[in-house]
C-alpha positions, -999 to +999 in steps of 0.1 A: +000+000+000+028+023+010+044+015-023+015+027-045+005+058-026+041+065-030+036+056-069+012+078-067+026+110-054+055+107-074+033+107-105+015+136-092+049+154-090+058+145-125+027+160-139+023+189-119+060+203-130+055+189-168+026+215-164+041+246-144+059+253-179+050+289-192+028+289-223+063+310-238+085+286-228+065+255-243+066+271-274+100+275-277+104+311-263+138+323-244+134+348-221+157+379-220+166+408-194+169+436-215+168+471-202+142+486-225+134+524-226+121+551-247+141+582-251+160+573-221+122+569-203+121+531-184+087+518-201+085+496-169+084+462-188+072+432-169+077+402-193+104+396-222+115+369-246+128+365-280+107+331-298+103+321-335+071+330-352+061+329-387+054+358-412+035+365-440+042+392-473+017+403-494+000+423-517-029+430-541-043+453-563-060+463-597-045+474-633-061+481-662-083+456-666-076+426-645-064+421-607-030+413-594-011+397-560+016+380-548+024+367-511+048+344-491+059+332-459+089+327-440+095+321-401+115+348-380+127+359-346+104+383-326+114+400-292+078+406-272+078+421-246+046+438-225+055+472-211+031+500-185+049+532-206+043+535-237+069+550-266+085+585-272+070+600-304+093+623-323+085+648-354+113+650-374+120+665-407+115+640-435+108+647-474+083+616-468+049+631-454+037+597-448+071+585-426+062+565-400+090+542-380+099+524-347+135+533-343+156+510-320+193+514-309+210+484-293+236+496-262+261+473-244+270+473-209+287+505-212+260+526-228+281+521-257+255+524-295+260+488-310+236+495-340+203+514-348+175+498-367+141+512-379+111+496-386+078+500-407+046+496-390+043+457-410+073+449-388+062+457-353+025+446-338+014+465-307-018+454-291-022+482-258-055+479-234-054+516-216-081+508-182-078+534-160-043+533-143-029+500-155-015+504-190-004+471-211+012+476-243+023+443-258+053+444-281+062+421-313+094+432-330+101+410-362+140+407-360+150+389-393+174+417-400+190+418-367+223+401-360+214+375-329+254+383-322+243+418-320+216+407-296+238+388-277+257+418-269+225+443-262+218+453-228+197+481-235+173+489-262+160+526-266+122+524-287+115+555-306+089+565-326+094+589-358+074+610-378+073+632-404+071+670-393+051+674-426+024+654-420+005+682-403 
């Protein structure tokens, strides 16, 4: 008797820590500690991981008389992240009226620029829920152009937003 109520604990054990694995980390999600601000603003960010997700391309449209489209897929790296601040947005002067980017810079240890990277708005989702005092913005940066090397050496990423002065 001993030896099955034993049996049966230890099973209990087994499943109960198969299942305390984060949704993120059953899908294949790595978690990461980087410092991530906006304009040198802390956005607070509670929850951070880089994880493979696939991506889709496409367009469509009309000419002359008959209808065109193309489209593909491919799988990438995306650092999400969920953060209580949201980003710095920046008017600068651009010939573009229409310019419209997430600008990140990558620092090491030192506060040292690694790289800077910008974005189009196809590149980067952000879902945000705005009740009252607690703010959520949730964060999926598409990083197929990013060295993971360069990663590797980040310890702080600086999120800016840019616009075009003309768009007034």
């Amino acid at each position: 008797m001993r030896t099955i109520i034993s049996l049966f604990l230890l099973l209990q054990c087994i499943v109960f820590s198969v299942n305390a694995q984060s949704l993120t980390e059953a899908l294949g999600g790595i978690k990461t500690n980087f410092q991530i601000v906006s304009d040198n603003v802390d956005l607070k960010v509670t929850d951070q991981f880089i994880i493979q997700r696939a991506n889709k391309k496409y367009k469509k449209g009309w000419a002359g008389e008959g209808g065109y489209g193309y489209g593909y897929g491919y799988q990438s790296f995306h650092l999400e992240f969920v953060a209580h601040e949201s980003y710095v947005t920046k008017e600068i002067d651009h010939k573009d009226r229409d310019y419209n980017k997430l600008v990140l810079t990558f620092y090491d240890t030192n506060d040292v620029i690694l790289g800077t990277r910008s974005w189009g708005r196809s590149d980067v989702d952000i879902l945000f829920h705005l009740p009252g005092d607690s703010k959520h913005y949730f964060y999926s940066i598409d990083l197929i152009d990013v060295p993971v090397v360069l990663l590797s050496e980040t310890a702080k990423i600086d999120i800016i937003r840019e616009v075009s002065g003309r768009a007034k």
